[in-house]
C-alpha positions in Angstrom: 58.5 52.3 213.8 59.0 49.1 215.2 58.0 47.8 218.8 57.8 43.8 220.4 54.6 42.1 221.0 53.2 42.1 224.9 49.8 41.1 223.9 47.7 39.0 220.9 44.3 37.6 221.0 43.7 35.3 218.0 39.7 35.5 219.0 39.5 39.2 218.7 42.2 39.6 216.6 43.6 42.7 218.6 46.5 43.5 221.6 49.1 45.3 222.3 53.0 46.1 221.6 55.4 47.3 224.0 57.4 50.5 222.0 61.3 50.6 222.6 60.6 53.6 225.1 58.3 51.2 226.9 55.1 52.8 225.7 52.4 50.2 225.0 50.3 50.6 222.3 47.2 48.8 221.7 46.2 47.8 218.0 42.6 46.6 216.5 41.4 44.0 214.3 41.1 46.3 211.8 45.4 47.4 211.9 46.3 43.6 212.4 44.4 42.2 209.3 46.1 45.5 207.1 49.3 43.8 207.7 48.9 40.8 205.9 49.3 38.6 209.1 47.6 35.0 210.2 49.2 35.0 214.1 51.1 36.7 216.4 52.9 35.7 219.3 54.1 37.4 222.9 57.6 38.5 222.3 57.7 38.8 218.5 59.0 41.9 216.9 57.0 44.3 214.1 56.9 47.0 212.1 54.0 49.5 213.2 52.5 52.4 210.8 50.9 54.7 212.9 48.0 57.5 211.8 48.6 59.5 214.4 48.7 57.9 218.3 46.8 54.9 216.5 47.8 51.8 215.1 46.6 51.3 211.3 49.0 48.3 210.6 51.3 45.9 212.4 53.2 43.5 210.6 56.5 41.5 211.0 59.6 43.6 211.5 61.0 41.2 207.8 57.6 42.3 205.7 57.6 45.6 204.1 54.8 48.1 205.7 51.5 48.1 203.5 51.1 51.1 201.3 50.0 54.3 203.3 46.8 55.6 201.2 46.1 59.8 201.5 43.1 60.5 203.3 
């Protein structure tokens, strides 16, 4: 799935994207750092693995999405 950043906070490490529906999603530290990423910025568009409603990775919409392990 892919959506557009709305929201990045480089403190927290978390924000949100904006889905092509217009659905925002928010995303944690925790789904940011299993992408593989250093920054983000408002606007920039990314690939989103989902577990559910929730985030568990975001990365850019160029990278390959992480490898999905079976809970």
């Amino acid at each position: 799935m892919q959506g557009t950043v709305r929201t990045y906070d480089a403190e927290t490490r978390s924000g949100s994207v904006l889905l092509d529906d217009g659905t925002e999603l928010p995303f944690d530290a925790e789904a940011f750092a299993a992408g593989g990423l250093r920054l983000l910025r408002f606007g920039q568009r990314v690939n989103l693995a989902l577990d559910g409603a929730r985030i568990s990775a975001v990365t850019l919409s160029t990278f390959p999405l992480p490898p999905t392990t079976p809970t």
